[in-house]
C-alpha positions as CSV (number, residue, x, y, z in Angstrom):
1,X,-4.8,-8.1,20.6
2,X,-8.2,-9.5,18.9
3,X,-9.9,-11.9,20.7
4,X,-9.5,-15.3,18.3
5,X,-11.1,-17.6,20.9
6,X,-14.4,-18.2,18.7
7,X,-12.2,-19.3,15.8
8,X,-11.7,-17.0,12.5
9,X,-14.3,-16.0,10.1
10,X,-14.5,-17.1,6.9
11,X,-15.6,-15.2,4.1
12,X,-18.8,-16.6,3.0
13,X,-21.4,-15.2,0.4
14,X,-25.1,-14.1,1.0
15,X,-27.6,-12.7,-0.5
16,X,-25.8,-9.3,0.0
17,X,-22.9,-10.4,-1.9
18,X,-19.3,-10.9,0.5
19,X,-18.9,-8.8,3.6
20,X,-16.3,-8.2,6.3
21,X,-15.0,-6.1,8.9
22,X,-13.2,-3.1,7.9
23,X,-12.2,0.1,10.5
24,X,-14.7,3.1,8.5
25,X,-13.5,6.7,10.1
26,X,-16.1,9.9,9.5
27,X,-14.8,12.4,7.5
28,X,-13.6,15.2,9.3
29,X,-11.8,18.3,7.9
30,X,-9.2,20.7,10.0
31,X,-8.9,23.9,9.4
32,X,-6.4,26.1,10.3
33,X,-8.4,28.2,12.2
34,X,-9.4,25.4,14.9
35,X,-5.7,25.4,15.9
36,X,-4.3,26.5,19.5
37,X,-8.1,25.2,21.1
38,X,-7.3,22.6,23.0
39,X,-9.5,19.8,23.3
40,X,-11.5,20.6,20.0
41,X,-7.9,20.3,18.2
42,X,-7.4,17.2,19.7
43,X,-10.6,15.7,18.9
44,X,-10.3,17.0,14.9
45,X,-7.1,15.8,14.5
46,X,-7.6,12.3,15.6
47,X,-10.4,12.0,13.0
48,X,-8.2,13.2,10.0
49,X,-5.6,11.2,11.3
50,X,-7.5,8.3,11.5
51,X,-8.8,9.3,8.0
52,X,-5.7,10.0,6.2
53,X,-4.8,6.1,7.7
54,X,-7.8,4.9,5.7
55,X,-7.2,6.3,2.8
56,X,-3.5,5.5,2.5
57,X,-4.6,1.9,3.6
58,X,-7.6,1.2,1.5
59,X,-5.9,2.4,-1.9
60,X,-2.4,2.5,-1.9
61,X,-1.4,-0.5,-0.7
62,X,0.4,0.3,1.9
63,X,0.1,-0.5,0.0
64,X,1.9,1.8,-3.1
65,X,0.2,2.7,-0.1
66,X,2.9,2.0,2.1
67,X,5.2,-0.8,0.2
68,X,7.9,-0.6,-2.0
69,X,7.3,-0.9,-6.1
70,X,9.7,-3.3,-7.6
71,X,9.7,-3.1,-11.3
72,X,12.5,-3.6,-14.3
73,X,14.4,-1.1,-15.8
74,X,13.9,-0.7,-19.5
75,X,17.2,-1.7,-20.3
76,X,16.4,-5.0,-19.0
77,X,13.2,-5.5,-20.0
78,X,13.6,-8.3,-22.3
79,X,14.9,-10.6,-19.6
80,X,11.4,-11.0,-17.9
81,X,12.8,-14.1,-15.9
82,X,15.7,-12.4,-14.2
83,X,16.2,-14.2,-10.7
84,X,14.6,-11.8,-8.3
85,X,16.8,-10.0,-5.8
86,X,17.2,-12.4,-2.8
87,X,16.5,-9.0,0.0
88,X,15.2,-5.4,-0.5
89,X,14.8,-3.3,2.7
90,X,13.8,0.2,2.9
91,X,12.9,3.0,5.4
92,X,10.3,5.8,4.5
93,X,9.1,8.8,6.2
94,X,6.0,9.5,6.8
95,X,4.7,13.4,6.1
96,X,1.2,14.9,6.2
97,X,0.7,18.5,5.4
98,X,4.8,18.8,5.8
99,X,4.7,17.5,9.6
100,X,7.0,14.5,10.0
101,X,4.0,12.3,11.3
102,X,5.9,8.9,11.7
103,X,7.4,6.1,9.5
104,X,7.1,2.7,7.5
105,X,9.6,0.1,7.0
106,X,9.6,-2.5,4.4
107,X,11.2,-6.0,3.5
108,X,11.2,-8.6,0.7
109,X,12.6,-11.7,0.8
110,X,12.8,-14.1,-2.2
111,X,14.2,-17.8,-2.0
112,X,13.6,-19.9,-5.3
113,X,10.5,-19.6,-5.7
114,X,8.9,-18.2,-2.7
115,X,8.3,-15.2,-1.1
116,X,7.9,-12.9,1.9
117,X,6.5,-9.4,2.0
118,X,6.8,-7.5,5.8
119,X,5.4,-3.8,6.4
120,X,5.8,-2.1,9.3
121,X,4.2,1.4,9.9
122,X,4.5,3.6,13.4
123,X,2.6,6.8,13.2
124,X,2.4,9.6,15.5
125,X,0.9,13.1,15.1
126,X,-0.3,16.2,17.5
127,X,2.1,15.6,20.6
128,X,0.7,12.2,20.7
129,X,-2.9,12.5,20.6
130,X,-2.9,10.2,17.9
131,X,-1.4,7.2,17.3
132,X,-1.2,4.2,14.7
133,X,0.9,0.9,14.4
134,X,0.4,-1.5,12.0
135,X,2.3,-4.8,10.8
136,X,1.3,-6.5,7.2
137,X,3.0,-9.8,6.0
138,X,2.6,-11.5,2.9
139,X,3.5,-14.7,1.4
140,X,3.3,-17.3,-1.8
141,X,4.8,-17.9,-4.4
142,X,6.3,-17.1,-7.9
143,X,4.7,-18.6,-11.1
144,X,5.7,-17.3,-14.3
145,X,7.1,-14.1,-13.1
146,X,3.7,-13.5,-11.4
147,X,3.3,-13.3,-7.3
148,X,0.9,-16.0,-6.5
149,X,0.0,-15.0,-2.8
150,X,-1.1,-17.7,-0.3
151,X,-1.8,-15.7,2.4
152,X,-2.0,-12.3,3.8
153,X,-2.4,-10.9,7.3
154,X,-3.2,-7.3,8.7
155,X,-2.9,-6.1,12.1
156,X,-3.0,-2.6,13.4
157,X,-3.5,-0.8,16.6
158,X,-4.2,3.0,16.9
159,X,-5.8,5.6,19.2
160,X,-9.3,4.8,18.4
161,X,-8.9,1.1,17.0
162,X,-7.6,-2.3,17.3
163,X,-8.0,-5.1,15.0
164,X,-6.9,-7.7,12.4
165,X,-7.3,-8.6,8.7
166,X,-6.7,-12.2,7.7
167,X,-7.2,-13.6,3.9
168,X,-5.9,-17.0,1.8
169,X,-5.9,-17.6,-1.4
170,X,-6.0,-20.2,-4.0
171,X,-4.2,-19.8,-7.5
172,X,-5.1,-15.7,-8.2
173,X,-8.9,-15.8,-6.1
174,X,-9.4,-15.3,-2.3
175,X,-10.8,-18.4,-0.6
176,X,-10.6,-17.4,3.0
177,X,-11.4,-14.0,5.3
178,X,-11.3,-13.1,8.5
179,X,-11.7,-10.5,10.4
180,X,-11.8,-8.9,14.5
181,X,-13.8,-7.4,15.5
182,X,-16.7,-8.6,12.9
183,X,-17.9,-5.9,10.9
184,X,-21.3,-5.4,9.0
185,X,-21.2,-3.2,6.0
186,X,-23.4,-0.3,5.9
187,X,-26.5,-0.5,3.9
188,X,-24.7,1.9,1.4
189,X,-21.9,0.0,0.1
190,X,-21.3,-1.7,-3.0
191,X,-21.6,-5.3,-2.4
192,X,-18.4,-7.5,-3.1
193,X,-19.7,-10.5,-5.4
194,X,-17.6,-13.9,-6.0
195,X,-16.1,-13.3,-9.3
196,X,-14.9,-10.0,-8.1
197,X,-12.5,-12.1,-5.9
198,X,-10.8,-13.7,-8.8
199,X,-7.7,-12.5,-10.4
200,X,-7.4,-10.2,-7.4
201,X,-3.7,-9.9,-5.4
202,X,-3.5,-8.7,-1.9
203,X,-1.9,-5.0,-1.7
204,X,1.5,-6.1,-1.1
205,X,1.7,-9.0,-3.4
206,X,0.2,-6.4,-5.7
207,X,2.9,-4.2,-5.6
208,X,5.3,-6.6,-6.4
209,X,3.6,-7.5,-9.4
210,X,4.6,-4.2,-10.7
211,X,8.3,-6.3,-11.3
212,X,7.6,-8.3,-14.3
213,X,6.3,-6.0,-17.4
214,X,7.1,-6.2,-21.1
215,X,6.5,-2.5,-21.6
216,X,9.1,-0.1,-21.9
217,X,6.7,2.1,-19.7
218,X,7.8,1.1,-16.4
219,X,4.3,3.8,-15.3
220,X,2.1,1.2,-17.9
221,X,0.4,-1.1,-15.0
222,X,-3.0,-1.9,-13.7
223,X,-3.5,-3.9,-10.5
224,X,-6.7,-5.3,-9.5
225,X,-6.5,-5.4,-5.4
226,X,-8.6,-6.9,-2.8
227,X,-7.7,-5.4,0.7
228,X,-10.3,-7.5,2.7
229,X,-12.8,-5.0,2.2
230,X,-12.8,-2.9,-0.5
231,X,-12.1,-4.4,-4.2
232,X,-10.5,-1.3,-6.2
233,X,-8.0,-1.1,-9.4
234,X,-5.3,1.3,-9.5
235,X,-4.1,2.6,-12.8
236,X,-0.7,3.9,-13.2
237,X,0.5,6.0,-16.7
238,X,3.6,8.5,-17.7
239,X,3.8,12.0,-16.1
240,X,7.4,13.2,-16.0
241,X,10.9,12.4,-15.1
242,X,12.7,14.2,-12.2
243,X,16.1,14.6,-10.9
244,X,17.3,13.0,-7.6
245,X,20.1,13.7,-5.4
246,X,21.7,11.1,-3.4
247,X,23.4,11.9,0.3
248,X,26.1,9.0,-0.9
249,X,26.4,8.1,-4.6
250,X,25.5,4.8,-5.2
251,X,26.6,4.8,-8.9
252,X,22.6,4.1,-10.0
253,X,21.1,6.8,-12.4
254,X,19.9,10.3,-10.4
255,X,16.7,10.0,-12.2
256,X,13.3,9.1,-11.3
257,X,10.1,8.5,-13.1
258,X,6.8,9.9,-12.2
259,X,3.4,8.0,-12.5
260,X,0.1,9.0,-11.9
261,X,-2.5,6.9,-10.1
262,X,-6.0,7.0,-10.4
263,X,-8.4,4.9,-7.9
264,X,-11.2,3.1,-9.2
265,X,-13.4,1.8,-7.2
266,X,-15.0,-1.8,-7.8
267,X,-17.0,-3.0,-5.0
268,X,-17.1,-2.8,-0.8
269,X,-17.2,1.1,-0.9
270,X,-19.7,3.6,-0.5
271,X,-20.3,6.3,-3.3
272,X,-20.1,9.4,-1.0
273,X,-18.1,12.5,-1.7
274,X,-14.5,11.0,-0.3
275,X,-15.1,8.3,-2.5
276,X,-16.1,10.5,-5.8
277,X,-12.9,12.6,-4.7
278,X,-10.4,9.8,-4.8
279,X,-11.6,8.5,-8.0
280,X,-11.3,11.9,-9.3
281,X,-8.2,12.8,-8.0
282,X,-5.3,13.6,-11.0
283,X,-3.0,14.6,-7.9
284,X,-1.8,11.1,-6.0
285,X,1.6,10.4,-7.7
286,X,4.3,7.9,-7.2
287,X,7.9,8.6,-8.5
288,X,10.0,5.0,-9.3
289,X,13.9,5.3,-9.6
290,X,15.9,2.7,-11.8
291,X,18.3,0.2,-10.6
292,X,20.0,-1.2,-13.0
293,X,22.4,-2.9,-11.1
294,X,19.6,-5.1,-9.3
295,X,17.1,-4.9,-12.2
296,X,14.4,-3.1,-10.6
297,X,12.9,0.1,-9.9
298,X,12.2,1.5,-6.3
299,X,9.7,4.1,-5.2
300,X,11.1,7.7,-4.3
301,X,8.2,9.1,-2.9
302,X,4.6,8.5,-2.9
303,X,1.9,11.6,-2.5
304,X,-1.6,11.2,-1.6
305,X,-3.6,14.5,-1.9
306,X,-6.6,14.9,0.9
307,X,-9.0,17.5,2.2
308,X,-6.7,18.5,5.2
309,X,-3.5,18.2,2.8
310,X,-1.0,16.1,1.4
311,X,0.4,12.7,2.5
312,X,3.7,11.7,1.5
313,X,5.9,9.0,1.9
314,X,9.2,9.8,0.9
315,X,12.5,7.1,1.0
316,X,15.2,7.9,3.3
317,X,17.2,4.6,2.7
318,X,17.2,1.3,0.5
319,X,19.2,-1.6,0.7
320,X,19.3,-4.1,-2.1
321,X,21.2,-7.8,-2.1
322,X,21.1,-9.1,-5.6
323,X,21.2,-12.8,-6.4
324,X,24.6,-12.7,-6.9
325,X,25.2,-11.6,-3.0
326,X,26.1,-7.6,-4.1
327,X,24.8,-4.9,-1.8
328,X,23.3,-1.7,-3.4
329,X,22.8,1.0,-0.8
330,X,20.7,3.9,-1.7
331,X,20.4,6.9,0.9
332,X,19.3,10.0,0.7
């Protein structure tokens, strides 16, 4: 665990604008021709690894980098102030380049007007070599069909790193940071000003912001995200509806509907080449299935190209308790 003894940091503004501690892999590619060598394979795939972690965790918050999307159906639209279900838990798998790497557990709970996001991700690739376990909670508040968080806390230990993330907030603007161990940004990246912290939601509070819209468009969302580094927008529009099939019906509609999601990058990055490539990406996709019965739509599967090939995150079982005390099961 990170040593807390000397108290946690607070986020405080310099000259250089707001900095923190954020785990930075290098970029490393492997190739299929560095396989069967040992050591050297090893060594490789604990850099992507630790890269394709990165990635998922700087821009798809968890989030949609790891976390369920709750959003209304269309046919429900118009009742914006629906109660919100009382419990949503889901299991995902975890794929990169088709190898079952691991997986990543959600939970929401909702009681009046308060809330509790939980994220839970165990990773494991190349007999072991590589490892990665993180835990994210989040927490707030409702207000006007908007998720007001009050605080947020990221831990996560893997093969190479150990440390912690911890942020509060006040109304919709970060007020607090910490993090272990400290962290200096390089020289290179953007610095992350004070008004670039307001009207920001941590990644899982983000994601449930998705649940209130009065668009018909359930792919129609922006979300301005601040993970305790890196202060990034994702933009989500229309690509195409696709067929699901369910192990057990569940009497919800076999359909899904596919957004695309393009990264844009606002402040605490670095404008190298992985950067350029994310923001250019037209590839990482998220597909959202309807629930009618709970008002809401869940995410299917979530894909995240990279240079070593794809991530996905794919749903292997939801379980939904409306207000009403019903139990939707979706399993697949």
């Amino acid at each position: 665990m990170p040593d807390w003894s000397g108290g946690p940091r607070f986020l405080k503004q310099s000259g250089a604008g707001w900095a923190d501690h954020r785990f930075v892999p290098k970029r490393v590619y492997l190739s299929p021709g560095v396989l069967g060598q040992g050591r050297q394979v090893r060594r490789l795939g604990k850099s992507v690894m630790s890269r394709i972690v990165r990635r998922w965790k700087l821009r798809l918050a968890s989030c949609l980098l790891l976390s369920p999307l709750l959003a209304p159906v269309t046919e429900a639209v118009a009742e914006s102030r629906a109660p919100w279900p009382s419990r949503v838990q889901a299991l995902y798998r975890v794929e990169f380049n088709g190898f079952d790497i691991g997986t990543f557990e959600f939970e929401a709970a909702v009681s009046g007007q308060s809330y509790t996001l939980k994220g839970d991700a165990k990773l494991s690739a190349l007999l072991g070599a590589f490892k990665w376990r993180s835990t994210t909670q989040s927490s707030g508040i409702i207000a006007a069909d908007t998720p007001r968080p009050a605080s947020y806390h990221f831990d996560f230990d893997g093969t190479a790193k150990t440390g912690s993330v911890k942020m509060g907030f006040r109304g919709d603007s970060v007020t607090s940071l910490a993090h272990a161990p400290p962290y200096t940004p390089p020289p290179a990246a953007v610095p992350v000003r004070e008004p670039q912290l307001k009207g920001v939601l941590d990644p899982l509070s983000a994601v449930m912001a998705l649940s209130r819209s009065g668009d018909e468009n359930p792919c129609g969302r922006k979300l301005s995200i601040f993970d305790g580094k890196q202060r990034f927008d994702l933009v989500l529009s229309f690509h195409r509806q696709e067929a699901i099939a369910e192990a057990r019906p569940s009497g919800q509609p076999g359909i899904a509907f596919v957004c695309r999601v393009r990264y844009l990058p606002v402040a605490g990055h670095r404008m190298n080449d992985e950067t350029r490539a994310m923001a250019n990406s037209s590839g990482i996709e998220v597909s959202l299935r309807p629930v009618p019965s709970a008002n809401l739509f869940i995410p299917h599967q979530i894909t995240i190209p990279t240079g070593a090939g794809p991530a996905t995150l794919t749903s292997i079982r939801v379980d939904i308790v409306t207000p009403r005390n019903e139990q939707i099961a979706l399993s697949y």
